[in-house]
N, C-alpha and C positions, 0 to 999 in steps of 0.2 A: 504494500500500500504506500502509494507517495505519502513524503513527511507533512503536506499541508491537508492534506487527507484526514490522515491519524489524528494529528493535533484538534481538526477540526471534531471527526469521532469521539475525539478524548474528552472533548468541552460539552460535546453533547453529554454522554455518559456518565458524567463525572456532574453535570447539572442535576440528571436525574437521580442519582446515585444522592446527593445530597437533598434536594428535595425529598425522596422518598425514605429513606435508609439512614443515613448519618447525619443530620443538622447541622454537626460540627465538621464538615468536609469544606478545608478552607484550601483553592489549586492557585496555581498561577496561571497565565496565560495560554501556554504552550506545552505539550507533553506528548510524550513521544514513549508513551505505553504499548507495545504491542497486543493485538489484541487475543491474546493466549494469555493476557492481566488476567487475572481474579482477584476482584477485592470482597470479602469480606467484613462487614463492617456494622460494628453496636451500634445500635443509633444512638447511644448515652454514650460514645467512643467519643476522642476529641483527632481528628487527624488534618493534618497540615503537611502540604507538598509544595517544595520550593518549585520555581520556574525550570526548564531546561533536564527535567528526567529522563531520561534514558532506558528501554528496558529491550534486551535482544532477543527474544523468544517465553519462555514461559515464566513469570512472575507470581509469585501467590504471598497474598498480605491476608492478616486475619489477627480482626483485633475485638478483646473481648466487654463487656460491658462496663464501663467508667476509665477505659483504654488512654492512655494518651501516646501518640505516635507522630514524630516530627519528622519528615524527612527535607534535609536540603537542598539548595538550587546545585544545578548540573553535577548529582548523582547518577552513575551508571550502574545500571543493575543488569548481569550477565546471565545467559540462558539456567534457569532450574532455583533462582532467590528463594528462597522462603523466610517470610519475616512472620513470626506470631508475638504479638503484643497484646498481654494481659492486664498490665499496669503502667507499665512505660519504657517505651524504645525513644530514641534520640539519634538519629544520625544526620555529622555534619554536611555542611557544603565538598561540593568536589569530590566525592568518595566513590570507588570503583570497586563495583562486587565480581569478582570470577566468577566461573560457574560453577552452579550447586551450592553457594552461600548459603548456609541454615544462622540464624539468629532467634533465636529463644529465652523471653525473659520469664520461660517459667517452667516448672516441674510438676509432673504429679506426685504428690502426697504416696508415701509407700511404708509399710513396718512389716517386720517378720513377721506378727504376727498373724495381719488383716489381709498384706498382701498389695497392691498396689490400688489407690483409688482413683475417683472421678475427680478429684478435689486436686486443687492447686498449687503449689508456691510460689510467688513471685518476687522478681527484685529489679528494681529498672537496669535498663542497659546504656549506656553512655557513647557513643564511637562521634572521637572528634574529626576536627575540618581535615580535608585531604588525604584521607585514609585511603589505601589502597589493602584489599581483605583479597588471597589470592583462590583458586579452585580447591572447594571440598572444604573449607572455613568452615566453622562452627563454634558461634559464640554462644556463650550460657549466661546464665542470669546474675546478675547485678558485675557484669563485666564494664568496667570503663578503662577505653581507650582512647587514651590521646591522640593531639592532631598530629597529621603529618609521620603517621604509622605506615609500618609495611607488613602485614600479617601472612608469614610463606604459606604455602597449599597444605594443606590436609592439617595444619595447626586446629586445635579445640583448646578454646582461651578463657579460662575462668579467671577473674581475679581484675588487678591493674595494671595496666602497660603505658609505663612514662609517654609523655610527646617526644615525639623523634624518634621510635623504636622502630627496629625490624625482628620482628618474632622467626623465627623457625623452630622444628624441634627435630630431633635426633633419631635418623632409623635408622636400624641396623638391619640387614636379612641374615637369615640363620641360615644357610645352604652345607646340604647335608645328602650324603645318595642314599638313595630307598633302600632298607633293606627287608628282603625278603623272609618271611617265616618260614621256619624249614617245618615241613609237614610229618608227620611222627609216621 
């Protein structure tokens, strides 16, 4: 779809989508949502999208009742995002999501004894200006990160990462040859 197209589909969509559905759906001008979008959205949600988003194939947002969800001007979101916001996501201006980016600011509730429930945890998530989050990222709840990050691929970031950082983490393979069971 030509980009004056989309933009114009997005204004549509995004009109309705707030009228009927979210109240608090406050967009910029222009966006450049592909339409494999899915938004998801509380109507008691607060969400806000900067001008100049970006999103390359399939996007899924999903925000839960009393939500708040910030996203920045000229963020790119790469094919497979998934953002769920329960209490509050925050992501700055200028930020580049690889593909398959998971961001999650919540958990379900679990204990030996009961076993895993329906029920929730949350904790907001922070990701400052300029961020670049590389393919297979996965942030967890109550992560902030500074601006002008570089989060390597398949990194899963609990916790706080200074401004300025470049995350990666450490694999090793264990390469080993088969061995065979001898049959009695």
């Amino acid at each position: 779809m030509k980009p004056y197209l989309l933009a114009a589909y997005n204004q549509i969509r995004f009109g309705l989508r707030r009228l009927f559905r979210c109240h608090s759906f406050d967009f910029a001008t222009v966006e450049l949502l592909g339409r494999d979008t899915r938004l998801s959205f509380s109507k008691t949600s607060q969400v806000c999208f900067g001008g100049h988003l970006v999103s390359d194939g399939r996007l899924v947002i999903v925000t839960g009742q009393n939500a708040r969800l910030t996203v920045g001007e000229r963020t790119y979101f790469n094919e497979g995002t998934m953002i769920s916001c329960l209490e509050s996501v925050s992501i700055g201006a200028g930020c580049r999501f690889g593909p398959n980016v998971k961001v999650f600011d919540n958990d379900h509730k679990f204990s030996a004894r009961d076993g895993v429930s329906q029920e929730h945890e949350t904790t907001p998530i922070t990701i400052g200006n300029h961020c670049w989050l590389g393919a297979n990222v996965i942030i967890l709840r109550g992560s902030k990160i500074g601006d002008n990050c570089v989060i390597g691929t398949g990194c899963v970031v609990k916790g706080t990462i200074p401004t300025g950082s470049l995350v990666t983490q450490s694999r090793t393979l264990d390469i080993r040859p088969i061995q065979d069971e001898e049959k009695p």
